[in-house]
C-alpha positions in Angstrom: 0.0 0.0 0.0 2.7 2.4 0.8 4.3 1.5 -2.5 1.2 2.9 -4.1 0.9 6.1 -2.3 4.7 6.6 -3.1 4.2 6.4 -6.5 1.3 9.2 -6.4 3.3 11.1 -4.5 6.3 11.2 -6.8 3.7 11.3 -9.8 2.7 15.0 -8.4 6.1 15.9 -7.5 7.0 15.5 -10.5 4.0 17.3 -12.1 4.9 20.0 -9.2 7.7 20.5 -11.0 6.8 20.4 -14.3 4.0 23.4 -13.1 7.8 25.2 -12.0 9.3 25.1 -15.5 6.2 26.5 -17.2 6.0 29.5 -14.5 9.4 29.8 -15.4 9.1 29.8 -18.8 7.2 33.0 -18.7 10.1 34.6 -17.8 11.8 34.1 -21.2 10.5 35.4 -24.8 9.1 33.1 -26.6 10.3 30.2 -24.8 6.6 29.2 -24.5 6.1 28.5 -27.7 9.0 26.2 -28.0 7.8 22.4 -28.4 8.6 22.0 -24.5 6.7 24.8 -23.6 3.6 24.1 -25.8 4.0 20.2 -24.3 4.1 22.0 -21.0 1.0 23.8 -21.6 -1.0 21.0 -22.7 0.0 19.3 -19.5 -0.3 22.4 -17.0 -3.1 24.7 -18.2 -5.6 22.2 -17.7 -4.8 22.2 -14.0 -3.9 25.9 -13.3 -7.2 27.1 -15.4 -9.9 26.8 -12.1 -7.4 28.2 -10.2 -6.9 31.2 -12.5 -10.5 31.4 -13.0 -11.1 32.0 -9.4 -8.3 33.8 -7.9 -6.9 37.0 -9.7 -3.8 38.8 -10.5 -2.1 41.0 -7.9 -0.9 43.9 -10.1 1.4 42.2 -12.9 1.5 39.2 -10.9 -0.5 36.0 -11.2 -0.2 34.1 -7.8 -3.0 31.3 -8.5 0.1 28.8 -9.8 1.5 29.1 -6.2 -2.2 28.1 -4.8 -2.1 25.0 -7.3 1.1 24.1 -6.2 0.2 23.9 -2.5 -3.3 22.8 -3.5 -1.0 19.3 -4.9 1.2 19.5 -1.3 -1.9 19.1 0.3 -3.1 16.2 -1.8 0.2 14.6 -1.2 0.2 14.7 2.6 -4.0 13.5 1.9 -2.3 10.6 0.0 -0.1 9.6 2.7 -2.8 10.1 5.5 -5.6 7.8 3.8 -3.4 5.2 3.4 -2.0 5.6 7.3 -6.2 5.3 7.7 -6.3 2.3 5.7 -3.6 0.2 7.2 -4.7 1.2 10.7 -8.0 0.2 9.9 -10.1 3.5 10.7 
């Protein structure tokens, strides 16, 4: 069982980090529409749409990405407490 919830867990780490290189991107002309950053975007926008959708820019900056990224911390940790609840039969 713990095998399982480490692979989820590395699963959104990595997808954490994937989120990080696209923010970055940003930073850089036209690195967006490189074949990395459009693979990027087809794999990150999905998820940081809602959030966008919901919590707006402060000024020139856009601080829903952060909220996503703590949003998949949390479901980590919730992946690692359900399967503490499992084993321990609660």
């Amino acid at each position: 069982m713990y095998q399982i919830a480490n692979f989820l867990a590395t699963v959104i780490e990595v997808y954490s980090y994937a989120i990080i290189v696209y923010i970055l991107m940003s930073w850089f002309p036209n690195a967006r529409e490189t074949k990395i950053g459009q693979f990027l975007a087809n794999i990150c926008e999905p998820y940081l749409e809602p959030f966008r959708r919901f919590i707006p820019p402060i000024g020139m900056i856009d601080i829903s990405p952060i909220v996503a990224l703590l949003v998949l911390r949390f479901a980590t940790a919730g992946v690692y407490g359900l399967v503490d609840m499992v084993i321990r039969g609660l």
